[in-house]
C-alpha positions in Angstrom: 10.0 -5.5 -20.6 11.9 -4.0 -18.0 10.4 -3.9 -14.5 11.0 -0.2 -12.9 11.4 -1.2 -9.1 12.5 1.5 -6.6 14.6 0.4 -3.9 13.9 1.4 -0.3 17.1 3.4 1.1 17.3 5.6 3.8 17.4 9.1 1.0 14.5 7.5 -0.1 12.4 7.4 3.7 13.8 11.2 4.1 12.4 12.2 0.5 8.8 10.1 1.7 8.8 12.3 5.2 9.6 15.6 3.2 7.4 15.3 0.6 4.6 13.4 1.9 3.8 14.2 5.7 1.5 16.7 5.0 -0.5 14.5 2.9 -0.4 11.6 4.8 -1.8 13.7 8.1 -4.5 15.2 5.8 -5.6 11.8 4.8 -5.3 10.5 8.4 -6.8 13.0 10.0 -9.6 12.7 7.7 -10.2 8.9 9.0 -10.2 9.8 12.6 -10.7 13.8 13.0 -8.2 13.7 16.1 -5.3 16.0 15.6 -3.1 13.5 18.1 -4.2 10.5 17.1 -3.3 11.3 13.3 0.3 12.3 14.4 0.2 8.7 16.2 -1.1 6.9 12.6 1.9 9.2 10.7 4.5 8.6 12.9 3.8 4.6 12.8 3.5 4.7 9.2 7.4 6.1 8.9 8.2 3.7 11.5 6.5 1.1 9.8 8.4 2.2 6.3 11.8 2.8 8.2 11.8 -1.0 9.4 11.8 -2.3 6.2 14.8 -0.1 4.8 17.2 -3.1 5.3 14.9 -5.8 4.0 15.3 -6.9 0.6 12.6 -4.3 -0.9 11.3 -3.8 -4.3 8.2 -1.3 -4.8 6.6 -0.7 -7.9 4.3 2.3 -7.0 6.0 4.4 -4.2 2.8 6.2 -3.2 0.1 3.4 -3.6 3.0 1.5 -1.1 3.3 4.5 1.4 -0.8 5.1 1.3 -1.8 1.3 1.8 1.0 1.0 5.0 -1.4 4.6 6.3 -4.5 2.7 5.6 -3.1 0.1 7.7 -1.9 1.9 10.8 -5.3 3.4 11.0 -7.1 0.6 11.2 -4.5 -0.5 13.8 -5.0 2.6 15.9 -8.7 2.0 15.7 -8.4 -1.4 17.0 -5.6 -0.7 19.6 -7.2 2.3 20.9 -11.1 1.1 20.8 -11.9 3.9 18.8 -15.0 2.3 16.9 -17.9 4.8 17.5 -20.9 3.8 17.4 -22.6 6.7 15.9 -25.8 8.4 17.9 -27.8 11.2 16.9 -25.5 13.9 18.9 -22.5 12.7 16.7 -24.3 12.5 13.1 -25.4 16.1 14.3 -22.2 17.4 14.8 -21.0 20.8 11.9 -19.2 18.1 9.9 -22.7 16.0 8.8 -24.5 19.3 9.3 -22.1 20.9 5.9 -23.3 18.0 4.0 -26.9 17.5 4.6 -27.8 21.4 4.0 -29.7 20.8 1.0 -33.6 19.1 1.5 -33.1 16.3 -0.3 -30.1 15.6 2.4 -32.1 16.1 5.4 -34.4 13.5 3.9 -31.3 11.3 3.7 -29.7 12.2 6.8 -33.5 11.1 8.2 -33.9 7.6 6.6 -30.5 6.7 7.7 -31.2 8.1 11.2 -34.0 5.3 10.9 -31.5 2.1 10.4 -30.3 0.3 13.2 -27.0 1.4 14.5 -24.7 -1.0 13.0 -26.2 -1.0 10.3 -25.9 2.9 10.5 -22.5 2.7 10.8 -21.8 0.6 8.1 -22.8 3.2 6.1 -21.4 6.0 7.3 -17.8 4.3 7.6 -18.4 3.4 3.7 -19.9 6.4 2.4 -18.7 9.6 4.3 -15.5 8.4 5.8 -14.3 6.2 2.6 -13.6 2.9 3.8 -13.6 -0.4 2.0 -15.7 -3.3 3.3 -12.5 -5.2 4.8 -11.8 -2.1 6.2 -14.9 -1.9 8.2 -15.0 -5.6 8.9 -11.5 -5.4 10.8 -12.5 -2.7 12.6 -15.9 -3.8 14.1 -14.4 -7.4 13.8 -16.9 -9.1 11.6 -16.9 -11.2 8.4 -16.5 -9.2 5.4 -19.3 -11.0 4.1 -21.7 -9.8 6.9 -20.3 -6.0 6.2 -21.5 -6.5 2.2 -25.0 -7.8 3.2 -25.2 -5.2 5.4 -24.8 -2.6 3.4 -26.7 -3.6 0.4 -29.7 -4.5 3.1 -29.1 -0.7 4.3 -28.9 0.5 1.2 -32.4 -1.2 -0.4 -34.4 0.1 3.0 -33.1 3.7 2.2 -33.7 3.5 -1.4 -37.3 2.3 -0.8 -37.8 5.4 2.0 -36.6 8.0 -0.5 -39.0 6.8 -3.1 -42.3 7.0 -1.2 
């Protein structure tokens, strides 16, 4: 069986920035909503791919590669930059949260998870509406990933059992 590796080349970095900087800011910006601070998380993921251009490279999956090394930088903004919010009512009450709890049975939602502790608050918001993984959210609020599970699940149960009554 024959292993289809692509070689990083320098073609190779231009064809990535051509064809994939408008995705990788729309995905970025997503994470942080901050027009300059995505452009900041783009241009250190082409950085990031451009050093390794001379290394010895073999990627299996171009655009899982490309998307992980964006997942990384921004973690690394949020950490470098101390952009962990920790969310208050003005914030979850902002037009973004607002477009997704329209509905009553979101506002009933949006009002049990105004009733969590913060963390714990933001736990859930970082997994749920912004789409990050556990280890994600444990490097960014530097905790175990362990404590970011229990969390959760703990969050999660209290929620479930406020929606039912």
């Amino acid at each position: 069986m024959e292993n289809n590796y692509i070689n990083l080349d320098w073609d190779l970095v231009e064809k990535i920035y051509i064809d994939k900087s408008k995705r990788l800011k729309k995905i970025a910006y997503k994470r942080v909503n901050d027009i300059e601070v995505t452009e900041d998380i783009v241009q250190n993921t082409m950085e990031s791919i451009c050093k390794r251009v001379n290394k010895d490279n073999k990627i299996y999956n171009l655009d899982a590669w490309v998307y992980t090394i964006l997942k990384y930088r921004c973690i690394d903004i949020f950490r470098r930059k101390n952009i962990v919010q920790y969310f208050s009512n003005e914030i979850l009450e902002n037009h973004l949260i607002e477009e997704e709890l329209n509905t009553i049975e979101n506002m009933n939602l949006y009002n049990v998870l105004n009733n969590l502790e913060e963390l714990d608050k933001n736990f859930v918001i970082y997994k749920f509406i912004y789409g990050f993984n556990n280890t994600e959210i444990s490097k960014i609020f530097g905790c175990c990933n362990q404590t970011v599970t229990r969390k959760i699940e703990k969050s999660l149960e209290i929620m479930r059992e406020k929606l039912l009554i």
